[in-house]
N, C-alpha and C positions, 0 to 999 in steps of 0.2 A: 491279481494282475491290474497294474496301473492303467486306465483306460483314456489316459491322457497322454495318447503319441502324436507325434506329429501328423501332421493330416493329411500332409503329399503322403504319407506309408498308405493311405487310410485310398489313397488315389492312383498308386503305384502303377496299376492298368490302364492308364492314360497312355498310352502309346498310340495313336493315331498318326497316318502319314498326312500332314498338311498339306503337300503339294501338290497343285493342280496347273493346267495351262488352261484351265477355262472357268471366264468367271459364272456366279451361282446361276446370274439371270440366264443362260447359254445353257446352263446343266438342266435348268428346271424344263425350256424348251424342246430340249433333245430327248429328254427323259420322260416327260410327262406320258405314263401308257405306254412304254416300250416294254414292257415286262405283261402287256395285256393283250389277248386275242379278240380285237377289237370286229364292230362286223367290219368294218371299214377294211380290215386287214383280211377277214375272210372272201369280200368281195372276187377280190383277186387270184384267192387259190378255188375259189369252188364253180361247178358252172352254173352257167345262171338261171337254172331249173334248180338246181337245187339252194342257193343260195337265197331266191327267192320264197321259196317253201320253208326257210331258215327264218328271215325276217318275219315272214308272217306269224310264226312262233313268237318269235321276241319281240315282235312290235306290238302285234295285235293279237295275243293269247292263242292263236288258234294252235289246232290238235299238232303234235308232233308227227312229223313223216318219218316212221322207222326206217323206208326205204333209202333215205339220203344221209344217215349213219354211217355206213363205210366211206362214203367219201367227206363227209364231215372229220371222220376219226384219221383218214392219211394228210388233211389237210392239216391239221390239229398238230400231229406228230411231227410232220415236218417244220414246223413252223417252231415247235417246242426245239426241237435239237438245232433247228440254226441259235437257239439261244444257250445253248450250250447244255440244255435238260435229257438226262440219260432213264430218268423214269418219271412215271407221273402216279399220282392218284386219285383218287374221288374225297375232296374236301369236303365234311359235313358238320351238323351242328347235332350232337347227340342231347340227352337232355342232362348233362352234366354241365351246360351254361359254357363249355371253355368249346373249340373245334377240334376234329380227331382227322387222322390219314394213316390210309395203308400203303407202305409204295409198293410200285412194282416195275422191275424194270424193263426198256422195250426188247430187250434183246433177248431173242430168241437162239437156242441151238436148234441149225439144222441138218446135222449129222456132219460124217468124217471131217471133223473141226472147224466146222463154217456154220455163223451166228449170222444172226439180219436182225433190221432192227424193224419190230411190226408193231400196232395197234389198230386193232378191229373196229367195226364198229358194234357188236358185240359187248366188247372191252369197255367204250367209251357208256354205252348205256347204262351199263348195270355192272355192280360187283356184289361183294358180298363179303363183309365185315362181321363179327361175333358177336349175334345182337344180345346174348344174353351178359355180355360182359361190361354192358354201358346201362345206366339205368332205365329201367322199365317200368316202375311202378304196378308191378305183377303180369303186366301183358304178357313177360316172358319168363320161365322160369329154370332155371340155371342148365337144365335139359335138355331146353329147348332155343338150342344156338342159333336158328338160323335164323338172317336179318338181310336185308337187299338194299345198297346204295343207286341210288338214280341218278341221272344227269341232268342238273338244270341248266337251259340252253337261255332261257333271260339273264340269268347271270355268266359273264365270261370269264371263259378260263383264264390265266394268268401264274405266271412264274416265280417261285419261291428260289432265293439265290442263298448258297452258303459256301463256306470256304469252299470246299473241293469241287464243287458243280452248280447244279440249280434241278427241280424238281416242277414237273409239269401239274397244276394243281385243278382240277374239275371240280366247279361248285354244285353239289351236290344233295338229294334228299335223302332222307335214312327211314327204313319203313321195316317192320317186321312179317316176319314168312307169312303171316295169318293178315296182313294188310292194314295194321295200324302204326302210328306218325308215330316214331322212334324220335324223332327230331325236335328242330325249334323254326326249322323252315318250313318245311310241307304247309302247318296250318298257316304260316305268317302269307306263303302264296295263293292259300286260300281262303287268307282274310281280303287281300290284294282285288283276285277276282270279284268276291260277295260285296268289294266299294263299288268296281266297276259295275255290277250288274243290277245296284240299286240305285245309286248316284245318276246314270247316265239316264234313265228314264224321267226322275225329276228334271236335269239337264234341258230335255226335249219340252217342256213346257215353257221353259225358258229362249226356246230359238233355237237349244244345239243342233247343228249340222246331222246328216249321217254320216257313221265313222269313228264320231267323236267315243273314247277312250276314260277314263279316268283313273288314276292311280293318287296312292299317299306319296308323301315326300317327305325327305328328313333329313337333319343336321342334328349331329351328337356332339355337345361339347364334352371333351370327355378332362378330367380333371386328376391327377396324381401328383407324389410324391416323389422326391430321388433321397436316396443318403446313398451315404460311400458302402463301397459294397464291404468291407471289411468290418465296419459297424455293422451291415447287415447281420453277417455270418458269426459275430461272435456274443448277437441276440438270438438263443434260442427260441424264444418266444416268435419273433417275427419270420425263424425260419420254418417255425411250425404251422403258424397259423397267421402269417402276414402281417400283425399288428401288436403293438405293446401290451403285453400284458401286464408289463408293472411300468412307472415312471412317472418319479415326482415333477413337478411340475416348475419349470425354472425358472430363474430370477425375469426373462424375459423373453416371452413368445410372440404375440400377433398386438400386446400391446400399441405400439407406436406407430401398427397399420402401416409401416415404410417399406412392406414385402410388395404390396399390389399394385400391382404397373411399373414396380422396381425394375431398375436396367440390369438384367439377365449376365448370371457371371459367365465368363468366357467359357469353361468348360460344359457348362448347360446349354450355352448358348452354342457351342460343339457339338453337342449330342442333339438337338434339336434338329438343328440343319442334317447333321448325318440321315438323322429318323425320315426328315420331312423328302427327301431325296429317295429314298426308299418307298417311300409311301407317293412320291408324284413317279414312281417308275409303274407303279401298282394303280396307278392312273385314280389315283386318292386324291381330290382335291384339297388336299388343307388350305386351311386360309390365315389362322389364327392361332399365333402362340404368346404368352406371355406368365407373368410372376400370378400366382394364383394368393389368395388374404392369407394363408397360415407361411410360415417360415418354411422353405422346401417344397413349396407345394407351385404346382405350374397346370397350363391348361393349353391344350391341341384342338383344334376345331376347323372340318371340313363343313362347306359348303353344301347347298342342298342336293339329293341326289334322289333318283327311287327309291322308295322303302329296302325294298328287296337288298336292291346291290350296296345300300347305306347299311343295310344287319352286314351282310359279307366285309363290308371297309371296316365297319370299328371293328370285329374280331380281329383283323390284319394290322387294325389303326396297336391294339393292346397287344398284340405279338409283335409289333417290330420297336416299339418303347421297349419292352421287357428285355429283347434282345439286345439294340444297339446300346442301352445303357450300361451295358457289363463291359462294351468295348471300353467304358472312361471310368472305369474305377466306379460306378454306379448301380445303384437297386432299381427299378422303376415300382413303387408299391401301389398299387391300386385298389387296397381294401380302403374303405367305404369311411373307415375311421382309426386309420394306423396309429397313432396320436393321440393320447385324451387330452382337455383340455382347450384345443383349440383346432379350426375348421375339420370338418373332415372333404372325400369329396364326392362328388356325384356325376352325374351324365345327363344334363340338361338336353332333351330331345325335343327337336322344335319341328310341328309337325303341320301338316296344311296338305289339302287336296289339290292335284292341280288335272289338266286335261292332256291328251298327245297332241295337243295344238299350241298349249304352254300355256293355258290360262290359267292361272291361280283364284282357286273357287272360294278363297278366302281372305284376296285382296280388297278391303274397302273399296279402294278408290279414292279418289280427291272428293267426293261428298258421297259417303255413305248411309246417307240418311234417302238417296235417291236411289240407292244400289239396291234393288229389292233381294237381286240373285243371293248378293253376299248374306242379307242379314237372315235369308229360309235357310243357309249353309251355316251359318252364324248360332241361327237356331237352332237349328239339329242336336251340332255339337252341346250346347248348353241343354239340351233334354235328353243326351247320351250320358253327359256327366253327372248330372241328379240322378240317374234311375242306374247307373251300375257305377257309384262312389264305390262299393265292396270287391268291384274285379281291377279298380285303377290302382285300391290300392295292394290289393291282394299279389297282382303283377309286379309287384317292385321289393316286396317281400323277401327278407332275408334277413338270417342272424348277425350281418355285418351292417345292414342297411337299420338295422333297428337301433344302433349305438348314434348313426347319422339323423334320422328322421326328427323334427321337431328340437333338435337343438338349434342352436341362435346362426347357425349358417347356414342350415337347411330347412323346406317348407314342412309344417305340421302333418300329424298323421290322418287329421283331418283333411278332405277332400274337396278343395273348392276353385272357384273360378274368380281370377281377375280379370275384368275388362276393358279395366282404363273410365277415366272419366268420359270421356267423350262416347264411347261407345253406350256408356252404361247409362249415359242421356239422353240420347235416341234412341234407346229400348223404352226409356221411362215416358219416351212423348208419346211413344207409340201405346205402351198402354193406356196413357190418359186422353186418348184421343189428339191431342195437340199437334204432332208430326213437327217438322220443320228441322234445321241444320242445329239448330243447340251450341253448344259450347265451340269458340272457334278462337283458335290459337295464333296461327300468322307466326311472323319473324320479330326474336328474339335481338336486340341490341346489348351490347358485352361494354357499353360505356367507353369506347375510344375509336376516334372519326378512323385509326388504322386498322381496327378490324373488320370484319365482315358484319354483318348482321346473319344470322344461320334461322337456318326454318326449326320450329316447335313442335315437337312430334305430338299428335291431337293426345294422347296419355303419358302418365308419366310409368315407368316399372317398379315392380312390386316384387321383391327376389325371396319375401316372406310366403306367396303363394306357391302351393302344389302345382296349379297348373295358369297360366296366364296367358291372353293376349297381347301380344307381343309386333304388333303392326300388321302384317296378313299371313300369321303364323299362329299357333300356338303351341306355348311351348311348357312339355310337363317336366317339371323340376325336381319328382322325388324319384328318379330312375338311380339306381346306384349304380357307381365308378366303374365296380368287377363286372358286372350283370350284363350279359347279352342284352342286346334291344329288342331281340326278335320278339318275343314275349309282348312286352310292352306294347309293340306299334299292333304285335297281331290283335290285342283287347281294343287299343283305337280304332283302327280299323272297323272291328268287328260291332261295338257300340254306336259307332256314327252309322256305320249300313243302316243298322237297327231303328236308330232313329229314323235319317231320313225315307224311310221304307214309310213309316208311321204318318212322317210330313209331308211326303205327296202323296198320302189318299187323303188327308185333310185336305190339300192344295187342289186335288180333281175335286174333291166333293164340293169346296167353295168356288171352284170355277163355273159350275152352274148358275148362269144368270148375273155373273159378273165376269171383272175384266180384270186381267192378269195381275197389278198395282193393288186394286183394292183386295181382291182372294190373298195375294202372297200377305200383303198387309192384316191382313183378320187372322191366316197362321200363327205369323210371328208374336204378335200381339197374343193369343190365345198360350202361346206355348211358354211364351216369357213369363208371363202371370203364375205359370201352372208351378215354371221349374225357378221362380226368380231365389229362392230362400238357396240355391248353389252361388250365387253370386256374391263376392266379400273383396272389396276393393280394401280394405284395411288393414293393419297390424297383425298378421297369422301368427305372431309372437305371445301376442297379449293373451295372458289368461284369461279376462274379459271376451275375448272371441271363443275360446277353448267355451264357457258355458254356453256361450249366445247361439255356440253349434248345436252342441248335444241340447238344451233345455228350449232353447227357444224355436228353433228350425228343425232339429230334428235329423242333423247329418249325425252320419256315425264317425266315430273315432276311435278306431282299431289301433291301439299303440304298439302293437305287438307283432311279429308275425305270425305268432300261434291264434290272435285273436282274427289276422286280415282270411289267412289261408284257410279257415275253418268255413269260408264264404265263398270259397270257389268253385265247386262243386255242387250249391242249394239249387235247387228245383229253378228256380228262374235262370240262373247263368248256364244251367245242363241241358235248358229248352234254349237257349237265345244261341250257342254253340251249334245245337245240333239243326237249326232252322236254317243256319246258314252253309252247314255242311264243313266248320271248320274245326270242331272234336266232338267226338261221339262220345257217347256215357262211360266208354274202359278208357278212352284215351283223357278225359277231363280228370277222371276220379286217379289216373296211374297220376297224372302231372302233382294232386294235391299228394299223394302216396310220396312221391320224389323227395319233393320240398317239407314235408314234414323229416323225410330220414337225411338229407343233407342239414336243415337246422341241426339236429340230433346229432350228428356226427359233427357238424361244426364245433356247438360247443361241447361237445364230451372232449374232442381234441384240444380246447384252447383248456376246458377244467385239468386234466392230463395234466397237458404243459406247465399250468401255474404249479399242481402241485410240485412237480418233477422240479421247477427253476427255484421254485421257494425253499424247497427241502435240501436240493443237492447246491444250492449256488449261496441265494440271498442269505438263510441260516447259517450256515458254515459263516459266511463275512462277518454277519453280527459277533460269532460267539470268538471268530479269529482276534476282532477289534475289541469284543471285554478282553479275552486275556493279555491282548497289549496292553491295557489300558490299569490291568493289575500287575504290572511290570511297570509302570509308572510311578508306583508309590499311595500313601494316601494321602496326596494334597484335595483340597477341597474339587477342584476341578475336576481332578481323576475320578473321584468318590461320583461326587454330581452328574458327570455325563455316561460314569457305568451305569450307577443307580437309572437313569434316562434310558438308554438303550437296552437296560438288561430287563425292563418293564414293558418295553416296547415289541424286544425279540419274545417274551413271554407272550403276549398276546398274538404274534404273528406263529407260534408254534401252538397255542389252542385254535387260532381260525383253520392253521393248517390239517388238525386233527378231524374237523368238521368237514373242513372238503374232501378231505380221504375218503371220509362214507359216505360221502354224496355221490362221489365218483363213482364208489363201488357199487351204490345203490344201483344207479340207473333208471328204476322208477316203476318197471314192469317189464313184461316181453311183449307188447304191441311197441310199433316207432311210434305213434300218436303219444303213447303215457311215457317214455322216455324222452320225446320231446317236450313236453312238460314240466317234467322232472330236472331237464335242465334247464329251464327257463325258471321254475318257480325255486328250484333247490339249488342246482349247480351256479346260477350264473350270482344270486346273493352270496355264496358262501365266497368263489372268485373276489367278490368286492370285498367282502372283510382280508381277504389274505393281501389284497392289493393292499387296502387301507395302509395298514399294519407296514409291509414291504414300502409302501413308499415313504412313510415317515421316515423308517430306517434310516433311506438314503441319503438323508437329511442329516441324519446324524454321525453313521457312519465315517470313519478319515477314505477319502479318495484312494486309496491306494489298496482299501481291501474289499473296495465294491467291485462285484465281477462281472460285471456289463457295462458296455456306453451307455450313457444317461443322454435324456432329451435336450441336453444343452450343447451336446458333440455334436449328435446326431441331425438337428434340426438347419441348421444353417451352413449347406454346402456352398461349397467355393469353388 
């Protein structure tokens, strides 16, 4: 099949109705959060006994009042069906990384053919979903179904719209009959907590008020792909397992760098707005869209938000791309590395503590060399990240994420910290005793009397680090594209507690017999020394850092995720978990259980697929194009490019023969030695059959290769 059709075929589901009587700015206003059960909006339906016993939940952690459930659940309900919601469910996050729901509708029969339309609050609290049918990592075993969804009341419910109606959605926790975290939330809320309840005590040395609160906050930049859906679909490979498994590499991809910050073609630049209108009805702050460095590649990014309700937005932010992209003839692909050859993409999480008064605990300042608060917070973090490099990066781990990690658009599998020049100078006065403001930047002049002069941010960015400071944020860079965040932020979270738990009993112990300036100063100092070998403002590219890691400083550099995940579970991460009450020894040791059998199942499914595409597709082409080509005659041509191809298809039918027993092998019956086995056996023999296969396509005539190639596929219009 000629794979060279016209590209509106390729587009043909472009039918969107254009017409509107209101313009964007007017929709974003009216829209923003109408599809959310805001308190603001429950003020009004609930009384104010119970509304109050509500806030105090959501604002200030306290216990949940069972008693104001019934009327929390009629206010809920009614509110759901003026928007047109005929059932609701309990949204969660199981531990398969994607969200699950069960609907259920409100309408009750109440005998001689009259229906009402009820929810309890009963209903609203608790349901009860098949826990043995979502992964467990043995907590449950196939027997043993039963599993309980909860309702979380810090995060709001909110409404999922689809052709025929809309679907009342309750953000949710998942826990099994026996009381252990099914989920990806439960621990992420009580990672949440265990900041609050170490953070705030340091705080109070600092001056904090009573009352004062603290939580993480985040901004995901999340980064994908589009191609036409019709190339998707006639890629087995990508409909199997998301990403190419074969494809030569073409005359021209990310060369010319003319993709990034490129003016957005109009049908992307349609599907955007559509997405983003959806996502401010779902009270999603996006901020940020544009052309991402690879050819087809683009990036969405909301604003900072709480942790919590920021894991709930990006699961919402990657289901409503996924969706509205089908309305315009579109794929939305989110694996990690759909594409060899050039960028893949990631989920840059920019994280920072702030207070319920709004204070960001990790703003400098206009002189942060006087900021003492900042730089004990500063510190922390930099003695969180030395002492658990094996759970930041073990969190991000994945057999997609591992094709991404340490190539030239993404940061190393090494674990370090950027901090900019400026900062990284007043740490170094602070150890040599010197103090004082250090490097100072001021305003930049652009050489013409008509421009501005613009202010100099005190560092410059470093997009080669894993994890960087990033002005009063920091932000970690190896999070991958597909991957929940919850994970992620819960190990920050949980790391920083830890630390700063560590840094105010130094900070009491040094306030005996001195004064607040000079104790917080002998901290920072002491801690920076201890943890400064985390710290690499340079080239995370260079192979020269790759040794000066491992030989000289002594970070580890887990390249793998069989090497990171083998470290989640050691005696220090199973005590630093269980101190803070955020997984106990079955739930840490089920999560490393998971992740080893999704790696295992990931690539057995992609070895599968190559075999299956290479044997039943790309072979057949080769052998269809020699017999053409021996119908040609024997001109030298003919002779020369059989004799090429027929050398070629030979060797891509012995790699073939090699991945068949690898496949069949498997490796053993633990998922540990079967994950292995595809990593050490299945995923090399993969590469010989690509090799092979993509020469091919190279040589191949166009007309008897039975797939789009990266040169269709890459640059939608």
């Amino acid at each position: 099949m000629n794979p060279d059709f016209d590209v509106r075929s390729a587009a043909r589901n472009w039918d969107v109705d254009k017409t509107t009587t209101a313009t964007p700015g007017e929709l974003v206003r009216d829209l923003f959060a109408s599809d959310v059960l805001t308190l603001d909006q429950l003020k009004t339906r609930l009384s104010k006994p119970a509304y109050k016993s509500l806030q105090a939940t959501v604002e200030r952690g306290e216990q949940l009042d069972a008693s104001i459930a019934d009327t929390v659940a009629l206010a809920m309900k009614t509110w759901a069906m003026e928007q047109g919601a005929t059932h609701y469910t309990h949204w969660f996050q199981p531990l398969t990384g994607s969200t699950a729901e069960k609907h259920d509708s409100f309408l009750n029969p109440a005998g001689d053919g009259v229906a009402i339309m009820s929810f309890s609050g009963k209903e609203l609290i608790q349901a009860e979903p098949d826990a043995s049918s979502f992964p467990s990592g043995g907590l449950r075993a196939t027997f043993e179904a039963r599993g309980y969804t909860a309702w979380d009341p810090s995060s709001p419910a909110f409404i999922i719209r689809h052709t025929n109606g809309a679907t009342l959605c309750i953000p949710s926790v998942f826990a099994s009959w026996t009381g252990e975290a099914l989920d990806l939330k439960t621990p992420l809320l009580r990672s949440v907590e265990a900041l609050n309840k170490t953070v705030t005590p340091a705080l109070k040395l600092f001056g904090a008020s009573e009352g004062t609160r603290v939580g993480s906050s985040l901004g995901a930049e999340q980064e994908y792909f589009l191609i036409d859906e019709e190339y998707f679909y006639r890629r087995t490979d990508l409909v199997m397992s998301g990403r190419t498994l074969f494809g030569a590499q073409p005359p021209r991809g990310q060369e010319l760098e003319d993709h990034y910050f490129g003016a957005i073609p109009d049908r992307v630049l349609s599907f955007m707005t559509d997405a983003e209108m959806q996502l401010y009805a779902l009270g999603i702050p996006v901020k940020t869209r544009h052309n991402e460095v690879a050819p087809g590649q683009f990036e969405i990014a909301p604003i900072f938000e709480d942790s919590n309700i920021a894991a709930d937005h990006q699961q919402l932010i990657m289901q409503v791309l996924r969706t509205t992209a089908r309305k315009y003839g579109l794929v939305a692909l989110l694996h990690e590395k759909p594409f060899a050859g050039i960028n893949g993409s990631g989920k840059h999480c920019n994280w920072s503590m702030s207070t319920n008064k709004g204070e960001n605990l990790l703003d400098p300042g206009d002189t942060p060399h006087e900021n003492m608060q900042f730089l004990f917070f500063c510190s922390a973090v930099i003695k969180a990240v030395d002492e658990h490099q094996d759970l930041l990066r073990a969190c991000v781990a994945s057999a997609s994420n591992d094709h991404r990690l340490g190539a030239n658009e993404a940061p190393p599998a090494i674990i370090s910290i950027f901090l900019g020049s400026e900062l990284t100078d007043i740490f170094d006065r602070l150890v040599s005793g010197q103090g004082g403001a250090g490097k100072s930047v001021g305003l930049m002049g652009l050489g013409s009397s008509v421009l501005p002069e613009i202010p100099v941010h005190a560092g410059d960015r470093n997009r080669t680090s894993p994890f960087a400071f990033t002005g009063n944020k920091f932000e970690f860079r190896a999070v991958g594209s597909s991957q929940s965040i919850s994970f992620p932020i819960t190990v920050l979270n949980t790391i920083v507690a830890d630390a700063v738990v560590a840094l105010t009993a130094e900070l009491e112990a040094a306030l005996e017999g001195s004064d607040l300036d000079t104790a917080v100063a002998k901290v920072v100092r002491e801690t920076y020394k201890k943890h400064e070998r985390i710290i690499f403002n340079g080239d995370g590219y260079s192979s020269a850092w790759h040794e000066e890691a491992e030989q000289e400083r002594g970070l580890l550099n887990l390249r793998t995720t069989l090497d990171a995940i083998e470290h989640l579970n050691s005696a220090k991460n199973a005590e630093l978990f269980s101190k803070f009450g955020i997984l106990n020894g079955r739930e840490l040791d089920a999560r490393q259980e998971i992740m080893y059998d999704i790696y295992f199942k990931t690539v057995n499914i992609e070895g599968e697929t190559t075999e299956y595409v290479a044997q039943t597709q790309i072979l057949p082409a080769a052998l269809s194009y020699l017999s053409e080509l021996g119908r040609a005659g024997g001109g030298r041509a003919a002779q020369g490019v059989s004799q090429e191809v027929g050398g070629v298809a030979d060797e891509l039918y012995d790699a073939l023969q090699k991945l068949r027993e690898q496949n069949a092998a498997l490796g053993g019956d633990e998922v540990h030695e079967k994950a292995h086995h595809m990593r050490d056996a299945v995923l090399p023999a993969m590469a010989d059959v690509r090799n092979a296969s993509d020469r091919l396509e190279r040589l191949v005539a166009g007309k008897f290769w039975p797939m789009p190639i990266y040169r269709q596929m890459l640059f939608v219009k």
